[in-house]
C-alpha positions in Angstrom: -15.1 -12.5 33.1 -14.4 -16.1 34.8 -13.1 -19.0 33.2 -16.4 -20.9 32.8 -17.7 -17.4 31.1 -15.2 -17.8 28.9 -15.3 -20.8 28.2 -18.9 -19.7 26.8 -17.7 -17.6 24.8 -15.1 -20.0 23.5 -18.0 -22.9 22.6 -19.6 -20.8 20.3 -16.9 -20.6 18.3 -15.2 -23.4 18.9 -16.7 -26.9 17.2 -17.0 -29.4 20.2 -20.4 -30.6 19.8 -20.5 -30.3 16.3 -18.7 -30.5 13.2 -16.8 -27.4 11.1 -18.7 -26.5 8.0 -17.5 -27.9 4.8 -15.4 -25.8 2.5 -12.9 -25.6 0.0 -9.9 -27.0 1.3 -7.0 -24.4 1.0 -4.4 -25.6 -1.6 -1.0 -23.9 0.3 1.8 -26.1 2.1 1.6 -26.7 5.6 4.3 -27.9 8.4 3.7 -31.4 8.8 2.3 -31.2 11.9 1.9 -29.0 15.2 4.2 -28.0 18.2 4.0 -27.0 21.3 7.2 -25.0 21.3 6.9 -23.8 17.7 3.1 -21.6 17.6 2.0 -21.6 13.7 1.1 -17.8 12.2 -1.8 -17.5 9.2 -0.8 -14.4 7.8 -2.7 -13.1 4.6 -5.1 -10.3 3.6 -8.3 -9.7 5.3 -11.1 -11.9 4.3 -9.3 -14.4 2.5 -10.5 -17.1 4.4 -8.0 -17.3 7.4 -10.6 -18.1 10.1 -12.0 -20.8 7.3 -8.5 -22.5 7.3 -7.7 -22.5 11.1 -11.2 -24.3 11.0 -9.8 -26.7 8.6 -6.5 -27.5 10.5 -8.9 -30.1 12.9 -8.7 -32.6 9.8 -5.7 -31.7 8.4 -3.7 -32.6 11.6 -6.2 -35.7 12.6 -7.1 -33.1 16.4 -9.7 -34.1 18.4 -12.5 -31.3 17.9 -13.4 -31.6 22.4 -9.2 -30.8 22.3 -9.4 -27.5 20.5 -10.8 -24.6 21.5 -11.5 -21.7 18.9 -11.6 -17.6 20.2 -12.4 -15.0 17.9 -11.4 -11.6 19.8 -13.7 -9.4 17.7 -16.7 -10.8 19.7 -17.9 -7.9 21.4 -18.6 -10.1 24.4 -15.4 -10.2 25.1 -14.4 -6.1 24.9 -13.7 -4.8 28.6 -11.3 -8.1 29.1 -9.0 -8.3 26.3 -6.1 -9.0 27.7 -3.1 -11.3 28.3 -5.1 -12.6 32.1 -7.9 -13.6 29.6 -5.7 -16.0 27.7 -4.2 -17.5 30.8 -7.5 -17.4 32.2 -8.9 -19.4 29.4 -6.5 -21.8 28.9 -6.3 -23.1 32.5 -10.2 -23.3 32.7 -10.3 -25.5 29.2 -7.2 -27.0 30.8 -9.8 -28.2 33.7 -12.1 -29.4 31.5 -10.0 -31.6 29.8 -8.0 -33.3 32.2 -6.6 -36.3 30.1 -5.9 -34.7 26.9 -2.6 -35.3 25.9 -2.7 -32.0 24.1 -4.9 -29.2 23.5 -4.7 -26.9 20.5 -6.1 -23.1 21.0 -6.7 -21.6 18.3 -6.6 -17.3 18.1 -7.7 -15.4 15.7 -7.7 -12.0 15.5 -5.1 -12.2 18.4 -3.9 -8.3 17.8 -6.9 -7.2 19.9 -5.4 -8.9 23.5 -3.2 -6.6 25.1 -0.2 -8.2 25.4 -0.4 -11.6 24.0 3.2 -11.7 22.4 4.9 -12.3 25.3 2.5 -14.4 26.9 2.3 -16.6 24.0 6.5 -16.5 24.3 6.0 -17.7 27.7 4.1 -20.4 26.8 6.4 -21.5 24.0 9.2 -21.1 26.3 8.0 -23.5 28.8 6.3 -25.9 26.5 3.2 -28.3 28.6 0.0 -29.5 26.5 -0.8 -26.2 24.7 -0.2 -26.1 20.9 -1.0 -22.6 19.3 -2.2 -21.6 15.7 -2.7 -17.9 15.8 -4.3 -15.3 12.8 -4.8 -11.5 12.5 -5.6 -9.4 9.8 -3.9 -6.1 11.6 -0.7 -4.4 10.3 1.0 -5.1 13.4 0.2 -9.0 12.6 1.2 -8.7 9.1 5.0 -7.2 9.6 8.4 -7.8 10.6 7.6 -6.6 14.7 5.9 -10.4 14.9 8.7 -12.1 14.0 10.9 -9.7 16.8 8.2 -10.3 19.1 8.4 -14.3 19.3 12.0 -15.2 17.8 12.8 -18.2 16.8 9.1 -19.5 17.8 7.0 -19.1 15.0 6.1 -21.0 11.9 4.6 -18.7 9.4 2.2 -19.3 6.3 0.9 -16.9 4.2 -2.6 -17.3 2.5 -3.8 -15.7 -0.5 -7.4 -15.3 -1.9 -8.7 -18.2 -3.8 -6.3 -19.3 -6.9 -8.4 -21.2 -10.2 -8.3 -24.6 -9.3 -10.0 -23.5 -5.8 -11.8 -20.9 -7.6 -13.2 -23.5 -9.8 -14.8 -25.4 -6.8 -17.4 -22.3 -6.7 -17.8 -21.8 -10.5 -17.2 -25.4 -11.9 -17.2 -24.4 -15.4 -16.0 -21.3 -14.9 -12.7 -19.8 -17.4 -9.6 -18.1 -17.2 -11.0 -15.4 -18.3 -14.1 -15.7 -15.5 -10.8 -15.9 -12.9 -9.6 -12.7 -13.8 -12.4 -10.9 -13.5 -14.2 -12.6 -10.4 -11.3 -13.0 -8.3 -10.3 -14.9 -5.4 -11.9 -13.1 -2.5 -14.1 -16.3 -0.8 -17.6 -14.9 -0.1 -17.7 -12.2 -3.3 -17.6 -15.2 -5.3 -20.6 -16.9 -3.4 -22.7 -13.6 -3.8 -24.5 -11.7 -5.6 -23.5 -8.6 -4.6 -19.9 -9.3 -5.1 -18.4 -6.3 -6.2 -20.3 -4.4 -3.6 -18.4 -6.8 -1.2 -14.8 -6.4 -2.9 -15.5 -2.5 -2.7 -15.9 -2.6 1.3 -12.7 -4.9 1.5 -10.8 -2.3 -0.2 -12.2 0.3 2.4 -11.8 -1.8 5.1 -7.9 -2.9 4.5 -7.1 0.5 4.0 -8.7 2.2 7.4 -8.1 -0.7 9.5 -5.3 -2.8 8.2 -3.2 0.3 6.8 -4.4 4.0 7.8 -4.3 3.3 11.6 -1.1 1.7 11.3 0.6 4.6 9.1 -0.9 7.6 11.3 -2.6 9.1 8.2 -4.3 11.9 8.5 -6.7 11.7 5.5 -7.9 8.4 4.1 -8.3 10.0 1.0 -5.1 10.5 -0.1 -4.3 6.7 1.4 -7.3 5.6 -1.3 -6.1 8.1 -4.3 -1.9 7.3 -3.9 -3.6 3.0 -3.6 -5.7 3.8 -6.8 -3.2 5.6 -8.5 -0.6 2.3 -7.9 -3.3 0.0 -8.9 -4.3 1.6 -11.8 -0.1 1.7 -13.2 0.2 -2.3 -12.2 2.8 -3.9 -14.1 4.3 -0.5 -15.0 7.3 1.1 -13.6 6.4 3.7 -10.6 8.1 6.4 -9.6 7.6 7.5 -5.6 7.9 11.2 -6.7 6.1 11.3 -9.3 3.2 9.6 -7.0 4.4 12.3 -4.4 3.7 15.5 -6.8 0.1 14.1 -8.3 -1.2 13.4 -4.4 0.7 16.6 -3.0 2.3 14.2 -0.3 6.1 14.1 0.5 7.8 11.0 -1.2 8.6 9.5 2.4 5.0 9.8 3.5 4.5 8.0 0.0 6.9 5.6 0.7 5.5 4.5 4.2 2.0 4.4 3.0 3.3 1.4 0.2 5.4 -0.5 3.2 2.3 -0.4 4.9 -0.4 -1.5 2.2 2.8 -4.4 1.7 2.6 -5.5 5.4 -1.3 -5.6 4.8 -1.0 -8.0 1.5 -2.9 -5.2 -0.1 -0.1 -4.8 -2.7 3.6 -6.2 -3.7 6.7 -4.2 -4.9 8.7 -6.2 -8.1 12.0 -4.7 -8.1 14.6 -4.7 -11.2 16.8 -7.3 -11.6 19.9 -7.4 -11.3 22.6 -9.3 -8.7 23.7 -5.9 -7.0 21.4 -5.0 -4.5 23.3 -1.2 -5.3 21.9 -1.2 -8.6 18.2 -2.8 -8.0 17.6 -0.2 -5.8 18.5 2.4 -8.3 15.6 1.6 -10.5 11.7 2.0 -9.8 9.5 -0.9 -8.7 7.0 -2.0 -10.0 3.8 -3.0 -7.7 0.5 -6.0 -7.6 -2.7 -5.8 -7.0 -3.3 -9.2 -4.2 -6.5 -9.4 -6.6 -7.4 -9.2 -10.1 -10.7 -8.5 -9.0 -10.1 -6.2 -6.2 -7.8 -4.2 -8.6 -10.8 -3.8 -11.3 -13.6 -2.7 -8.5 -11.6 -0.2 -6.7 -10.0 1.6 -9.8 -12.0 3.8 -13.1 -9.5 2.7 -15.8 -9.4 -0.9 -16.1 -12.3 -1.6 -18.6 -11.9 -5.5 -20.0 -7.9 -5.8 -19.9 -7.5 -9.3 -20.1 -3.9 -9.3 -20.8 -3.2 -6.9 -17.9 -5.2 -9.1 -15.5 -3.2 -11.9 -16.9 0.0 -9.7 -15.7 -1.2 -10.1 -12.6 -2.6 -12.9 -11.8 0.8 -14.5 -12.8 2.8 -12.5 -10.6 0.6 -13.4 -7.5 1.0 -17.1 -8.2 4.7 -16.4 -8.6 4.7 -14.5 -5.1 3.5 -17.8 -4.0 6.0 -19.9 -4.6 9.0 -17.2 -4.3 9.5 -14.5 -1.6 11.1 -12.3 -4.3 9.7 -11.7 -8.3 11.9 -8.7 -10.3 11.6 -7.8 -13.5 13.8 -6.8 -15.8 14.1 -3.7 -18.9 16.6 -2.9 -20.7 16.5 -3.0 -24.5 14.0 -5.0 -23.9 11.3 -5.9 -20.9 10.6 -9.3 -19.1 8.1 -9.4 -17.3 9.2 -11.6 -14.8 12.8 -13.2 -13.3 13.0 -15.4 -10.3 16.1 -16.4 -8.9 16.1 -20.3 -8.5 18.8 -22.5 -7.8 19.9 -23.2 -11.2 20.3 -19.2 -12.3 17.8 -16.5 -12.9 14.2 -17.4 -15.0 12.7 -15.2 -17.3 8.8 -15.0 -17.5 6.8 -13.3 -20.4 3.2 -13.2 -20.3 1.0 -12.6 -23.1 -2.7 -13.5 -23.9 -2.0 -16.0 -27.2 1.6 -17.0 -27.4 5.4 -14.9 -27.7 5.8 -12.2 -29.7 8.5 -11.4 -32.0 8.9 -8.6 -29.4 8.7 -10.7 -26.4 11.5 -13.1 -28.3 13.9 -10.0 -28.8 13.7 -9.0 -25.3 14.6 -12.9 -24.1 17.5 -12.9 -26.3 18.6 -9.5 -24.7 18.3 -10.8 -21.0 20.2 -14.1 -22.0 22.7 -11.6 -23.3 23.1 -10.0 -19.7 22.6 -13.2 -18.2 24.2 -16.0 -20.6 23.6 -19.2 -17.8 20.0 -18.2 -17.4 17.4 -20.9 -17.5 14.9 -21.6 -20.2 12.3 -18.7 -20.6 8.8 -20.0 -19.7 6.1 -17.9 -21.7 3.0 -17.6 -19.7 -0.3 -17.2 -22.0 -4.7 -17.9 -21.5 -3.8 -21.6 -21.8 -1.3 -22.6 -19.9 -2.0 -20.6 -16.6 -1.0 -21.3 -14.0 -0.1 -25.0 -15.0 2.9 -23.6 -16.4 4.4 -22.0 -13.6 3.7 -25.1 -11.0 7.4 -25.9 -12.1 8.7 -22.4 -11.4 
């Protein structure tokens, strides 16, 4: 394919000629603007509305829609040529058609298809001219630590999650917590009618595209059974063997199958508290859905539990804002401690307001942890205002 094929390909996609669609702007922070030596990474899970954002980025950063050129490397158009010459290819014929643009931004989403496009996008870093680079993938491979060996030191990365309730909201304006919980986050479910159907396929989809190929496994139906069974125990304490002798799996094979649904935002581990790294690791985890709503659709068990959605829907929000959420048991359970500045934070959630139960276990935590900062109790009410402090 020659450039001015490509370049085809690209205007489809790209938004020279006319505007991007509107849609809900994306409430996550952003780096105040765009480099040329520094290429920006969406990471998130698949269908949360990456592609939407990068669309959105033209306003955000005041870009010239003729400077930006937009590739999506799941058009089949472009299978038979995916690799790194396409993208130099590319560049230099949009280059050519823009000859007094101070700087072009190129925008490539699902990269991971292009054969070698780590270290050509390195290059291009390393010898910065008037290409800027916002790049998105929903494969494993995007979603894990190889990225960050792959362009060191030349990569901003932002993580996106499905929808949370005040963007929710902007598709169901009267819609209530409780709606939230049980709708989701997922963009286009929550415009449709056939919503769960949609949320059901996502589940399939993350697990044979974003996780089985990455782990190797043989069966996708012991992936989908060891994910259920983890879904269905959210918010409880897991343990890898147990999960091991109920799916007739070895632990390991257990264990590489949760890294892998983790790299995929399919799921997050909340570890134990504690300041020893020794003794957190002695103690279970417990795991997340990314989605209330994907949890209830892909799972037998869930039925109406509000105050378990709750559980999870806070923890999300909290994932957010913190790269690490424990929780902590011991004569009693909190559900939640983040580790701010100031000392450890305990988080209870519950539906109407703390228990005498949920008291007893704070006053045991501030008895293992005496400079702790003030408990915040998370109920129906107060989410997620509450935690915007966190």
């Amino acid at each position: 394919m020659d450039g001015n094929e490509l370049l085809d390909v690209a205007a489809s996609w790209s938004f020279w000629d006319r505007a991007p669609p509107k849609t809900i702007r994306r409430t996550l922070k952003l780096p105040h603007s765009l480099s040329n030596r520094i290429a920006l990474i969406v990471q998130g899970v698949r269908r949360c509305g990456k592609s939407t954002l990068l669309a959105q980025l033209i306003e955000r950063y005041g870009l010239e829609r003729r400077d930006c050129l937009f590739i999506n490397f799941e058009d089949p158009r472009l299978v038979g040529c995916l690799n790194f010459e396409t993208l130099e290819r590319m560049c230099r014929s949009f280059a050519g058609i823009r000859p007094n643009a101070a700087t072009l931004t190129v925008f490539l989403d699902e990269v991971q298809w292009v054969a070698g496009w780590e270290r050509w996008l390195r290059s291009k870093l390393e010898r910065p001219g008037r290409f800027q680079f916002v790049v998105s993938g929903s494969n494993a491979q995007l979603l894990s630590g190889e990225l960050a060996s792959a362009l060191t030191g030349r990569h901003l990365t932002v993580e996106l999650f499905p929808f949370d309730l005040s963007e929710f909201r902007q598709v169901h304006r009267s819609g209530s917590v409780v709606d939230y919980l049980h709708l989701g986050g997922f963009p286009e479910p929550l415009a449709s009618d056939e919503g769960d159907l949609l949320l059901r396929q996502y589940f399939i989809d993350i697990l044979q595209r974003d996780v089985r190929e990455r782990v190797g496994a043989r069966s996708s139906l012991t992936l989908r059974q060891i994910v259920q069974m983890v879904f269905e125990s959210a918010g409880s304490e897991l343990s890898l063997r147990r999960i091991a002798a109920a799916s007739g799996v070895a632990v390991e094979t257990v264990s590489a199958y949760l890294e892998a649904c983790e790299q995929a935002y399919l799921l997050f581990p909340c570890p134990w508290f504690a300041f020893s790294e020794r003794k957190r690791s002695q103690r279970n985890r417990k795991y997340y859905p990314v989605d209330t709503a994907l949890r209830r659709v892909s799972v037998t068990r869930t039925g109406r539990d509000v105050g378990k959605a709750l559980e999870c829907a806070t923890f999300v929000e909290l994932r957010k804002r913190h790269q690490d959420v424990f929780y902590w048991r011991a004569t009693g359970e909190v559900d939640f401690v983040i580790q701010a500045d100031g000392g450890p934070t305990p988080i209870q959630v519950t539906l109407d307001g703390a228990t005498e139960r949920h008291l007893r276990s704070l006053d045991a935590f501030y008895e293992a942890f005496p400079h702790a900062e003030e408990a915040v109790i998370v109920t129906m009410e107060n989410f997620p205002d509450v935690l915007r402090t966190t």
